[in-house]
BAVEX-462380 format. One line per 8 residues: number of its first residue (from 1); their letters; for each residue x, y, z of N, C-alpha, C. Coordinates in steps of 0.2 Angstrom, whole numbers. Layout:
<recs>
NUM	a	X Y Z X Y Z X Y Z ~ ...
</recs>
This chain:
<recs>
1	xxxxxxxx	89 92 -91 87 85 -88 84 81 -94 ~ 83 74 -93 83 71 -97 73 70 -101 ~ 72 68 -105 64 72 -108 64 63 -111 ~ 59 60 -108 56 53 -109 49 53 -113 ~ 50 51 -119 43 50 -123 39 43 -123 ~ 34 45 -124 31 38 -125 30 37 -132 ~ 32 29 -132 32 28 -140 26 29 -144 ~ 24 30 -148 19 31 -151 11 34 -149
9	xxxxxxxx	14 40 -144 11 44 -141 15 52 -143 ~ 10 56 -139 12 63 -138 13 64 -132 ~ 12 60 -128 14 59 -121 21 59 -118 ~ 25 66 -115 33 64 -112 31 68 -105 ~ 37 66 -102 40 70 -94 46 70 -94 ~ 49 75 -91 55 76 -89 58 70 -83 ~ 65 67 -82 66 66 -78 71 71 -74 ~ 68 73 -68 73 78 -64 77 75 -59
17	xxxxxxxx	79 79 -56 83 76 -50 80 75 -42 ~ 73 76 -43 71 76 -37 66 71 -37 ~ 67 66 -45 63 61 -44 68 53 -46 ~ 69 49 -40 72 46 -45 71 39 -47 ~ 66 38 -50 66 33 -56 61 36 -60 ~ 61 32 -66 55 33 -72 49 35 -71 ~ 46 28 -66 37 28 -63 39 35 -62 ~ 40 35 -54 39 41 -50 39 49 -54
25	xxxxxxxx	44 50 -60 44 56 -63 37 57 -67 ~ 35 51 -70 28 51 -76 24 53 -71 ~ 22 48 -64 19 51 -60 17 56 -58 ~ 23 61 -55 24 67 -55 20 71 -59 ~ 20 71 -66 18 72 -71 12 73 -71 ~ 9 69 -70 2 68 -68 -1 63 -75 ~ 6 59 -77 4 53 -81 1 47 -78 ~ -4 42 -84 -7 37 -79 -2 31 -82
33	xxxxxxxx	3 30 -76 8 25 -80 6 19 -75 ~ 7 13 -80 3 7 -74 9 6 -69 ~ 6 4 -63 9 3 -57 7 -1 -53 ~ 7 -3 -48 5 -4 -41 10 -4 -34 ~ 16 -7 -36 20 -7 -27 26 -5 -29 ~ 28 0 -35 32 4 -34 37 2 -32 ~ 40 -5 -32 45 -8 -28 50 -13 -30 ~ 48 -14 -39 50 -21 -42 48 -26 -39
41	xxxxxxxx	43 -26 -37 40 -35 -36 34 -35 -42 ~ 31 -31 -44 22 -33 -46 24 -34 -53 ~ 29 -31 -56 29 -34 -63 23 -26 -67 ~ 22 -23 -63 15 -19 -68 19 -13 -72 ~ 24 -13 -70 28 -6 -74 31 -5 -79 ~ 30 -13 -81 35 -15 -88 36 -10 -93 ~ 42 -8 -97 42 -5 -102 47 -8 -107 ~ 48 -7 -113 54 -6 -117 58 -1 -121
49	xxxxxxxx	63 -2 -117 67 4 -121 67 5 -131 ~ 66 9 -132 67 10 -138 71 14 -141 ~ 72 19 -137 80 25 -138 84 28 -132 ~ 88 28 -131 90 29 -127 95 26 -122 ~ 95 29 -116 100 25 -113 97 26 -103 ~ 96 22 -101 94 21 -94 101 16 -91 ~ 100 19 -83 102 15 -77 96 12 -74 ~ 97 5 -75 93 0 -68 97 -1 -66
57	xxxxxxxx	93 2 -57 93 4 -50 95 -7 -48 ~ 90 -8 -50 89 -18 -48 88 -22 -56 ~ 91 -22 -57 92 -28 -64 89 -33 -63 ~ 89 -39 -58 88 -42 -54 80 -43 -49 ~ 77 -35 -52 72 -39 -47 65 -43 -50 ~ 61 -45 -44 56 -52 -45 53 -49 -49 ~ 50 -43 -52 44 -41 -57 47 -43 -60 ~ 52 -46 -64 53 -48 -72 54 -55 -73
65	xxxxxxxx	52 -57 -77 53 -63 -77 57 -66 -82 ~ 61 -72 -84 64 -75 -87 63 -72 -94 ~ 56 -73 -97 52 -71 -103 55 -63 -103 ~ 51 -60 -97 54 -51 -98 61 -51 -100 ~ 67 -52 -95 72 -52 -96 75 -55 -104 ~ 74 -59 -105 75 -62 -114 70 -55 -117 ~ 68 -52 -117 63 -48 -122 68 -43 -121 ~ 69 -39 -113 75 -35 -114 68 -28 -110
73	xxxxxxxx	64 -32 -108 60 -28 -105 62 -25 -97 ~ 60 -18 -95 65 -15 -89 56 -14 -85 ~ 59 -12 -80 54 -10 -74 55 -2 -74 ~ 51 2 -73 53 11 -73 51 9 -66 ~ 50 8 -63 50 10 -55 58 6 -54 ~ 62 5 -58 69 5 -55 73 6 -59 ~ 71 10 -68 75 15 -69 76 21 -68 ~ 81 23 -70 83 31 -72 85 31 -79
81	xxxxxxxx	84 38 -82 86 41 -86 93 43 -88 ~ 98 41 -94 105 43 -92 103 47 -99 ~ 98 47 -102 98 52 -112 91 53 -109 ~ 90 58 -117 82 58 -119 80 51 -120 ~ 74 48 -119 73 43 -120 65 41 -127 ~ 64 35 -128 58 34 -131 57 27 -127 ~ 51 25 -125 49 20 -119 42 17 -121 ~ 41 12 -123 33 8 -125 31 4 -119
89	xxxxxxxx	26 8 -114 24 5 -108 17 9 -109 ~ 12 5 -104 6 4 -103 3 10 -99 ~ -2 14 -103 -4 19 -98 -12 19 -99 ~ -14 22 -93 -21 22 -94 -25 26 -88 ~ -29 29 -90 -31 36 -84 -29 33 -77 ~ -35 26 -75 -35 22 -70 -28 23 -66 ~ -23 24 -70 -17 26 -64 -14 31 -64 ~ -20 38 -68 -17 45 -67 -16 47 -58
97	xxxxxxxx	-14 49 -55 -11 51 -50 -19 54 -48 ~ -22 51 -41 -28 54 -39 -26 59 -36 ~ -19 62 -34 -17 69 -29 -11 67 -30 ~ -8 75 -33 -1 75 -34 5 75 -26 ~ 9 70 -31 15 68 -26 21 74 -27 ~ 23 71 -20 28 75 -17 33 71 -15 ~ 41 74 -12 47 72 -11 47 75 -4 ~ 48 73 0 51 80 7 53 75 12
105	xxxxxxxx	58 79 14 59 77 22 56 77 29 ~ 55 71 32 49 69 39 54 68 41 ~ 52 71 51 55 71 56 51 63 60 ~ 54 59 61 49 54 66 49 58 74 ~ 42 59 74 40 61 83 39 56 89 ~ 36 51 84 35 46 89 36 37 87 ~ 35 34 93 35 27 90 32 24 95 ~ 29 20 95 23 14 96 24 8 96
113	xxxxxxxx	25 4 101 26 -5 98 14 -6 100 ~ 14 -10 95 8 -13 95 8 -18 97 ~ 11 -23 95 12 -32 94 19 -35 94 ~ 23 -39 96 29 -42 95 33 -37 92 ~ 29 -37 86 34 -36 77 31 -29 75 ~ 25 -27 77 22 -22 75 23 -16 79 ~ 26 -10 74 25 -5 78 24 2 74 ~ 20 7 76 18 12 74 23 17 73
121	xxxxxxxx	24 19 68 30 25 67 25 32 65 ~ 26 39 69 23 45 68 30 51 65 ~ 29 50 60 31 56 57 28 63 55 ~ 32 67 56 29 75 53 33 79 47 ~ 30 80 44 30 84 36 33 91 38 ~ 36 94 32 35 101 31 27 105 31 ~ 22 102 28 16 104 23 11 99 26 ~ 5 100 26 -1 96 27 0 89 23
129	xxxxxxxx	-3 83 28 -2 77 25 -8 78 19 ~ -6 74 12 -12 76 7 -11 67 5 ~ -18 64 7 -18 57 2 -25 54 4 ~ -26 49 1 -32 46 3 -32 40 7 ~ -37 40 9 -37 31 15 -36 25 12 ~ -29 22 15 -27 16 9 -20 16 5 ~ -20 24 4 -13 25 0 -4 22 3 ~ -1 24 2 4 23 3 10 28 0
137	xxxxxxxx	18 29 4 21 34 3 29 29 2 ~ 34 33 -1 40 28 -2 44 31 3 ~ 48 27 9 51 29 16 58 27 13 ~ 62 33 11 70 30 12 75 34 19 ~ 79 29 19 83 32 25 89 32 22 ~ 93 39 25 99 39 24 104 32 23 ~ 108 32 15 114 28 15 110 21 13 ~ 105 21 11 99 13 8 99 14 2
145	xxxxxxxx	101 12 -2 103 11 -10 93 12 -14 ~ 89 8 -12 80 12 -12 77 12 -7 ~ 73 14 -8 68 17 -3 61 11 -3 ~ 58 11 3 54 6 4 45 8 6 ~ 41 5 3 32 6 2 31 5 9 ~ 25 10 10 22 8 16 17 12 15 ~ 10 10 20 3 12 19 3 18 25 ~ 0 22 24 -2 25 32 -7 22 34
153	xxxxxxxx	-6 24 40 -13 22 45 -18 27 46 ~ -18 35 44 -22 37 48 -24 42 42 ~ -25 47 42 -31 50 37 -27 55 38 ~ -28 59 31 -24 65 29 -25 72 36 ~ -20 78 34 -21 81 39 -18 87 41 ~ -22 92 42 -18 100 41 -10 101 46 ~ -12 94 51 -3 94 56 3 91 52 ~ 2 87 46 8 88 43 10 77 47
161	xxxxxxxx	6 75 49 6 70 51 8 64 47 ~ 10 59 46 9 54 41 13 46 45 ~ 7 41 47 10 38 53 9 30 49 ~ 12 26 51 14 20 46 14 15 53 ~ 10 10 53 10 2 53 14 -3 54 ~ 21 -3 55 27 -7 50 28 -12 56 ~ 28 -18 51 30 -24 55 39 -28 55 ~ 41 -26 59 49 -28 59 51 -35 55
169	xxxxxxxx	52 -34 49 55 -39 45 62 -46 46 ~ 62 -50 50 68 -51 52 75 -53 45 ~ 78 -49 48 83 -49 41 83 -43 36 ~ 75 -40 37 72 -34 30 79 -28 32 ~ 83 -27 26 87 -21 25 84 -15 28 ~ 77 -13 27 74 -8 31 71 -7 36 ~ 68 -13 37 65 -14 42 67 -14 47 ~ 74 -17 49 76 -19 54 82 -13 57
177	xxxxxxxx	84 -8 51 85 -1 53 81 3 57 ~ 75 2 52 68 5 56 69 5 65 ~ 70 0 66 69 -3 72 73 -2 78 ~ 81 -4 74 86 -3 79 89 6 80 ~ 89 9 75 92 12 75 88 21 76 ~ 82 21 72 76 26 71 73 25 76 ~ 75 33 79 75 36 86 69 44 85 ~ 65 45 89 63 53 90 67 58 88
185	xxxxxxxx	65 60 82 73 67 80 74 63 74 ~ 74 59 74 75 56 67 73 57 59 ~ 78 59 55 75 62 47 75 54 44 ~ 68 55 40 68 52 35 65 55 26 ~ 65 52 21 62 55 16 57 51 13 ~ 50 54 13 45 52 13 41 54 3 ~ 40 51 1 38 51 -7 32 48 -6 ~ 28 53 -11 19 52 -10 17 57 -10
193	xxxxxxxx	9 55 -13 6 46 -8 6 43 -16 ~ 4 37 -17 6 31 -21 0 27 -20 ~ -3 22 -24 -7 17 -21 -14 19 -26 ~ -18 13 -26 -22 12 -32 -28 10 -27 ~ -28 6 -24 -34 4 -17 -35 8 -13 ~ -36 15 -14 -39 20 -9 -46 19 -8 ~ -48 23 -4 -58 22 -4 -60 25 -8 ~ -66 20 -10 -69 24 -15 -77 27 -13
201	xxxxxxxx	-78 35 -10 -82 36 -7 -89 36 -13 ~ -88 36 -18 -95 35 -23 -97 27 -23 ~ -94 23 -18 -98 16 -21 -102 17 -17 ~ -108 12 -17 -115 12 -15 -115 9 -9 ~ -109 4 -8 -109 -1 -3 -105 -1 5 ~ -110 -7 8 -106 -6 13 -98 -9 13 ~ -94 -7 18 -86 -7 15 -84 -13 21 ~ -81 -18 17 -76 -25 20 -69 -24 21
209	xxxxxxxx	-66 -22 26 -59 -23 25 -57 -30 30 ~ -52 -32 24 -48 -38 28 -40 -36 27 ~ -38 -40 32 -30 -38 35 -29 -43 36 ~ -20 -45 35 -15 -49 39 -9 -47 42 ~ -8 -46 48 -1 -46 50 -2 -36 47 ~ 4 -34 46 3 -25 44 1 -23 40 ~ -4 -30 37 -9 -26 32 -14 -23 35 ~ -15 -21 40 -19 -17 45 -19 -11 42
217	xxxxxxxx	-11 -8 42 -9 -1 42 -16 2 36 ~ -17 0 28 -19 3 24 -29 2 28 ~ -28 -3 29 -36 -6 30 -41 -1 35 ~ -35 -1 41 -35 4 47 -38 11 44 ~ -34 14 39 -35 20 35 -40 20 34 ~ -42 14 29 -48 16 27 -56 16 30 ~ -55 12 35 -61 13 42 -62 18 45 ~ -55 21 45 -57 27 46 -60 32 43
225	xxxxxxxx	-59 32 36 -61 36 31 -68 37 29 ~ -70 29 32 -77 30 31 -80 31 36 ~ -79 30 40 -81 35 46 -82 44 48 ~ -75 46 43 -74 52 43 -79 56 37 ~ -80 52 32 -81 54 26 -91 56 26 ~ -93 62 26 -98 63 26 -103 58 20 ~ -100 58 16 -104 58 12 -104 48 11 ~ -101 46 17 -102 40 17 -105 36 24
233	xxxxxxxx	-111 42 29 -113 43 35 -115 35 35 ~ -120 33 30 -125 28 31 -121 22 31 ~ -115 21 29 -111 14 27 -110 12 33 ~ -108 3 33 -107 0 40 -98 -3 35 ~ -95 -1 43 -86 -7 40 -86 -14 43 ~ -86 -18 40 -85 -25 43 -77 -27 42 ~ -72 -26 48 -66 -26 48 -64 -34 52 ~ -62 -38 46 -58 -43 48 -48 -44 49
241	xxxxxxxx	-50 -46 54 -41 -45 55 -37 -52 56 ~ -32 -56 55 -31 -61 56 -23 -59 56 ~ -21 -64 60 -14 -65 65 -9 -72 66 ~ -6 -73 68 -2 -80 69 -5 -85 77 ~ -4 -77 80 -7 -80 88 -9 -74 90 ~ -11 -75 95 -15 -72 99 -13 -64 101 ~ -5 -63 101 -2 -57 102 -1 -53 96 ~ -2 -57 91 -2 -54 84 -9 -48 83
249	xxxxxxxx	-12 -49 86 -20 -44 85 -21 -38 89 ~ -21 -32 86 -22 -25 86 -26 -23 83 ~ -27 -15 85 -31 -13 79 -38 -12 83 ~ -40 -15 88 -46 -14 89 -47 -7 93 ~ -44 -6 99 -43 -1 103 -44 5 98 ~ -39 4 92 -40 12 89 -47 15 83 ~ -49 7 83 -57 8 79 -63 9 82 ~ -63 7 91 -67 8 95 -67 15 95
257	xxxxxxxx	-59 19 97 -59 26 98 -64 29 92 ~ -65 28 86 -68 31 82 -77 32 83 ~ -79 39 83 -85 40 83 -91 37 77 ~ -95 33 80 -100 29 75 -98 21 76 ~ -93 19 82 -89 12 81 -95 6 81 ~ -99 8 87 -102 3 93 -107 6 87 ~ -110 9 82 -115 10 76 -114 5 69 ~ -110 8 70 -107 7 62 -101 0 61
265	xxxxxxxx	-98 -2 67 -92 -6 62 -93 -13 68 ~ -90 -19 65 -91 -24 66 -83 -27 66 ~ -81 -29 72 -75 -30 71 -73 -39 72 ~ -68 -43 67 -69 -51 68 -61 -51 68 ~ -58 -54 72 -50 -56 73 -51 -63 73 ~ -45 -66 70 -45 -75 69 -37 -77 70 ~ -34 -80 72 -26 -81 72 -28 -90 70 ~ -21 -91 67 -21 -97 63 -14 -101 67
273	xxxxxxxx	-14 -100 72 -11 -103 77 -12 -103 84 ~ -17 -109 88 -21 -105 91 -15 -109 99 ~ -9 -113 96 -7 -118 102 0 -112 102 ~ 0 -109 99 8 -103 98 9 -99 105 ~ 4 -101 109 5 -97 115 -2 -90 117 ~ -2 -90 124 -8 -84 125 -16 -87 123 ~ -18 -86 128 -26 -87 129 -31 -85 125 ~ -33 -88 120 -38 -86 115 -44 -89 115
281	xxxxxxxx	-52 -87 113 -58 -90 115 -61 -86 108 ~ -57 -84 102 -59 -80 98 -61 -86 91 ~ -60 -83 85 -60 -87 76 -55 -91 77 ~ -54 -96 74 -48 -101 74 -46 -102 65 ~ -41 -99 62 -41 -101 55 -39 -97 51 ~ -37 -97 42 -36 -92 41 -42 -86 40 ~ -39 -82 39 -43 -76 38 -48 -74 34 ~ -47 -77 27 -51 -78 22 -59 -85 22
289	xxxxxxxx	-55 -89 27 -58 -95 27 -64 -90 34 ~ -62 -88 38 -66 -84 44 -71 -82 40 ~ -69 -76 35 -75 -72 33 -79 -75 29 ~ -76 -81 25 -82 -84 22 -87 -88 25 ~ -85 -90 31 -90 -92 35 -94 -88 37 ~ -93 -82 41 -95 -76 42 -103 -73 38 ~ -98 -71 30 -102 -68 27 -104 -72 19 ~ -102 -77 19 -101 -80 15 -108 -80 9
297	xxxxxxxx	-111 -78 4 -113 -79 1 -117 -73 0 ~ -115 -66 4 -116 -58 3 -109 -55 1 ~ -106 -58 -1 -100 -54 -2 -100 -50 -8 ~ -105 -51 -11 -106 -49 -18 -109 -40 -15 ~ -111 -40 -10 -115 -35 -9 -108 -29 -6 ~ -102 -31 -5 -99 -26 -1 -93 -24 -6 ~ -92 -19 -4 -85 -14 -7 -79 -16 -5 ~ -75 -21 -6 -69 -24 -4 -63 -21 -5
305	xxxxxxxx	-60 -19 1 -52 -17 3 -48 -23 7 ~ -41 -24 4 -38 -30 7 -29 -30 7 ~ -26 -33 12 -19 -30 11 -16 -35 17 ~ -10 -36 15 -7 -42 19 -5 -45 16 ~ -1 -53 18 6 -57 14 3 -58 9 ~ 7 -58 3 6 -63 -3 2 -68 -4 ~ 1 -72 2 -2 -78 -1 -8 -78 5 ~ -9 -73 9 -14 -72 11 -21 -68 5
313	xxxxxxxx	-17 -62 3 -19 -58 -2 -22 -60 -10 ~ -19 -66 -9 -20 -71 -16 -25 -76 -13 ~ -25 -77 -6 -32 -83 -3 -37 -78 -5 ~ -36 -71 -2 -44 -71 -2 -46 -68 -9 ~ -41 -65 -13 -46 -64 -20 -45 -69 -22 ~ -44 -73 -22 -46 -82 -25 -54 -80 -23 ~ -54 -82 -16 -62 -85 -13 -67 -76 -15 ~ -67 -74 -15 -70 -66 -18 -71 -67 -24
321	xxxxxxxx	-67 -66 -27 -67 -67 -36 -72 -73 -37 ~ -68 -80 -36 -70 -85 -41 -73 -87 -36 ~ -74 -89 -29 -81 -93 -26 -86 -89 -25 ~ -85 -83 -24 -91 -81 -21 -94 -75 -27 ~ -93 -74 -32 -94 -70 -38 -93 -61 -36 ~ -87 -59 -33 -88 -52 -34 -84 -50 -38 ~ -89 -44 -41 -85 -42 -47 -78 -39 -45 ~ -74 -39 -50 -66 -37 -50 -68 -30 -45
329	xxxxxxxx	-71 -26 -51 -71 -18 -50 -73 -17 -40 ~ -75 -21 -39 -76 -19 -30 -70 -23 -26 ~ -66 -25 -27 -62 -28 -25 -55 -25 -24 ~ -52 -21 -20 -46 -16 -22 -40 -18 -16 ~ -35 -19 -19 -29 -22 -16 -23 -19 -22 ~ -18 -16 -18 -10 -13 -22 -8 -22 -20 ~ -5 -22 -24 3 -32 -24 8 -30 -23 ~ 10 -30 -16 19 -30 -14 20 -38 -12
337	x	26 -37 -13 31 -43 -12 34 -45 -8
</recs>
């Protein structure tokens, strides 16, 4: 199998056959190769070839840009190895693997519509689910040229569980299979877990999670986690969720079910179309714009988890970051596209 160096390092992995791109092999490895969405969109993977010879999987896709492409710069989350290789890419503990990944085949046991578009997918593992609140796993389905990022929703677990979030893409190549055709009895193969925005039980602070649309799935996780998580008895979760309309909002049912709810968590839903149909007496606005009203000028004081569209996800670390002064380091969001 092919033996990948890092240029000007002592640092290689192998790439084998049960991993298939670059990222995921280094990974595996338990290298810190920079990453985030695993998916070609974030651009964080960037490398350049300097011996060797690779297959890009997406030549084409959106992490590169104009600049990259003229430089001759590839994505390892969408090559392969076809030689030994030499590779000048960005590594750094911060994205050593917090719990080693896996490859295996999950049965779907169940399915769940939540909302319109959203519906909860339950898979079962061979092996205990092993990941942290937050992460995410790669779901491919038979005959899908890659495989596609998703967050769990529920907290690791000796039943081999691992349950996902997923909002019906209209048009999405996977999504839309997801839906029509993925039935109970159903195999998929599941990679993970993946993700850099897990909880972080050692910060001192109370924990903010904001959501849009199936950014729930990760955010959900992590309320839980802190709920679960001994060593974080004393934290309160102030969970903001925001929607299109009014049918668009979940989530609350299953954080009430959680021991400590009516103690510890504060729950705020907003939809930003309040005339789209369905009777609403709740926030009116974006999500980002809610919480600043909300909490607006303590934000400095909380440990920030956040996950939803692009241009949600960019509102609110804008107003976090640069209006309201919280440092980077409490601010934790993976970039999908």
């Amino acid at each position: 199998m092919p033996t990948v160096r890092l240029h000007d390092s002592a640092l290689s992995f192998e790439q084998g056959e049960s991993h298939d791109t670059l990222l995921r092999a280094g990974l595996a490895a338990g290298l810190g190769l920079s990453y985030e969405c695993n998916s070609g969109g974030c651009g964080s993977c960037k490398l350049e070839l300097i011996e060797g010879e690779i297959e890009e999987l997406w030549p084409d896709a959106p992490g590169l840009t104009a600049r990259d492409l003229k430089k001759g710069r590839k994505l390892a989350c969408q090559c392969r190895a076809r030689s030994d290789l030499v590779i000048a890419m960005r590594t750094d503990d911060a994205f050593r693997p917090a719990l080693p990944t896996a490859r295996f085949a999950a049965t779907l046991e169940s399915r769940r519509a939540l909302t319109p578009d959203i519906t909860e997918f339950r898979f079962r593992g061979p092996a205990p689910a092993c990941f942290l609140p937050g992460q995410y796993a790669m779901l491919r389905l038979d005959g899908m040229p890659a495989p596609r990022a998703y967050s769990m929703s529920n907290l690791a677990n000796e039943q081999g569980l691992w349950e996902f979030w997923i909002r019906r893409k209209p048009g999405g190549q996977v999504s839309e299979r997801l839906f029509e055709t993925l039935h109970p009895g159903a195999q998929v193969t599941l990679d993970g877990p993946y993700g850099l925005a897990h909880l972080q039980p050692a910060a001192p602070r109370d924990v903010l999670c904001i959501a849009g649309g199936s950014g729930i799935s990760p955010v959900l996780s992590i309320a839980r986690g802190v709920l679960a998580e001994p060593a974080m008895a004393g934290r309160h979760v102030h969970f903001f969720f925001g929607g299109r309309t009014p049918a668009d909002i979940c989530g609350l049912a299953e954080l009430q079910a959680l021991p400590g709810f009516a103690e510890r968590v504060s729950f705020h839903a907003a939809i930003s179309e309040p005339g789209a149909g369905g009777e609403w007496d709740g926030a009116v606005g974006y999500i980002h714009e809610v919480l600043a009203k909300a909490l607006g000028g303590t934000l400095r004081d909380f440990e920030c988890y956040l996950a939803g569209p692009p241009p949600m996800v960019q509102a609110t670390t804008q107003m976090l970051l640069r209006d309201e002064g919280v440092p980077a380091e409490q601010v934790h969001f993976d970039r999908f596209f």
